[in-house]
N, C-alpha and C positions, 0 to 999 in steps of 0.2 A: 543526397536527398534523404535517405533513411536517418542517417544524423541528424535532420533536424525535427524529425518527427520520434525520435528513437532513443535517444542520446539523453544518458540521465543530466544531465546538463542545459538540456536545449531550452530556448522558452516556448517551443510548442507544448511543449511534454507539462511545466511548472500553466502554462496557458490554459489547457486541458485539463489540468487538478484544481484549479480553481473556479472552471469553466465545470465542472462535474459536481464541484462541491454544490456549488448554487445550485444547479437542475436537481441536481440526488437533491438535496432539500427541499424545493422547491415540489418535485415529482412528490417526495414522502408524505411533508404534508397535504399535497391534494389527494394520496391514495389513504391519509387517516382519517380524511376527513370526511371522502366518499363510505369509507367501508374500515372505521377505528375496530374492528375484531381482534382477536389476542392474536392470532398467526401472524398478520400486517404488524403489527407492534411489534412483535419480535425479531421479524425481518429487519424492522427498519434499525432496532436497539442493535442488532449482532453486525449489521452494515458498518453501523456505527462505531461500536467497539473496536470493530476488527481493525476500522480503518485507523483511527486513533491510535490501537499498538502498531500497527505496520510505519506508522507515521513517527511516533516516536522512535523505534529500532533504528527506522535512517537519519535522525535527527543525534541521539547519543553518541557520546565518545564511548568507545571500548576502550583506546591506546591511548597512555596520556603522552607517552616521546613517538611516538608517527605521528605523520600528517594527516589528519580528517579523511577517510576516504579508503583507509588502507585496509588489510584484508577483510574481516567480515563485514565494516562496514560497506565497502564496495557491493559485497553481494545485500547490503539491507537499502542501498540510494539505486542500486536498479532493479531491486523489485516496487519501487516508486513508481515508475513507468506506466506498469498499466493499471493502476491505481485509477488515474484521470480517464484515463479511456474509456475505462470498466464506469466507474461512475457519470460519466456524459454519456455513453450508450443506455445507460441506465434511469439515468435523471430525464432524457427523451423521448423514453419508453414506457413511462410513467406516466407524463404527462399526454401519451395521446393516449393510453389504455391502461389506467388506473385499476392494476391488479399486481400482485405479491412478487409474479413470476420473476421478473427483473432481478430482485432484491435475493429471492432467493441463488439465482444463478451467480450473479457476483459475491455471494455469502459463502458460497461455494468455493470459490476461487480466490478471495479471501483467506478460506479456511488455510486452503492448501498451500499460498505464502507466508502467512503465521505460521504455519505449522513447520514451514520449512526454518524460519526466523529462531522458534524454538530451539528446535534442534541445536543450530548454527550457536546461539547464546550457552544452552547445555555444557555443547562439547569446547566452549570457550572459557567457563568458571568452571571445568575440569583439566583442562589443561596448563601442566606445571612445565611446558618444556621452559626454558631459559634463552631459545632463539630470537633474535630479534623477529618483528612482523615483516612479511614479506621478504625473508633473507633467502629464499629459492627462487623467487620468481624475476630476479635481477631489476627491481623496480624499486629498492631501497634508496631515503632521501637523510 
């Protein structure tokens, strides 16, 4: 059962990102439009952003000989996961109480995925070993 709600794979999880995408939209514009102030603006622009690089990191290739999926990409397609969550919690939370707070909590948390993404990419275009990917983890294809 967590599989299917859990599983960067599942179509509850890809159901829920698309399912978040519309509300988070849909909640933004009614919170700019109640109250366009520069803090709501920024909320909604850093949401935004954030979610576009986390989006793209699980979308790129790192490896061109591995399979899709393989080592840091693995950790960039299930930090996907609560991407959808976070924004359908979000995008429902807006639309019955048309305030920032939402926006900033998931911005938050956001942060802290990007930032781990960073990292992960860093210590990836510094890294000159010559091992194949995944040659320790015995999951090589």
């Amino acid at each position: 059962m967590l599989t299917f709600f859990f599983h960067r794979n599942a179509v509850m999880v890809r159901l829920m990102e698309v399912l978040g995408l519309i509300l988070a939209t849909v909640g933004s514009v009614h919170l700019l439009a109640q109250n366009p102030s520069t803090a709501n603006i920024i909320a909604v622009a850093l949401v935004a952003l954030l979610y576009v690089f986390l989006r793209i990191c699980a979308t790129k290739r790192f490896y061109r000989d591995a399979p899709h999926g393989s080592g840091i990409e693995l950790q960039f397609t299930k930090a996907v996961v609560p991407l959808g969550y976070l924004l359908t919690l979000a995008g429902i939370w807006l639309l019955i109480s048309p305030r920032a707070l939402p926006l900033w909590i998931v911005a938050a948390i956001f942060i802290f995925l990007a930032h781990v993404n960073v990292i992960l990419i860093t210590l990836h275009h510094r890294d000159r070993d010559p091992t194949p990917v995944n040659a320790f983890s015995g999951t090589r294809k």
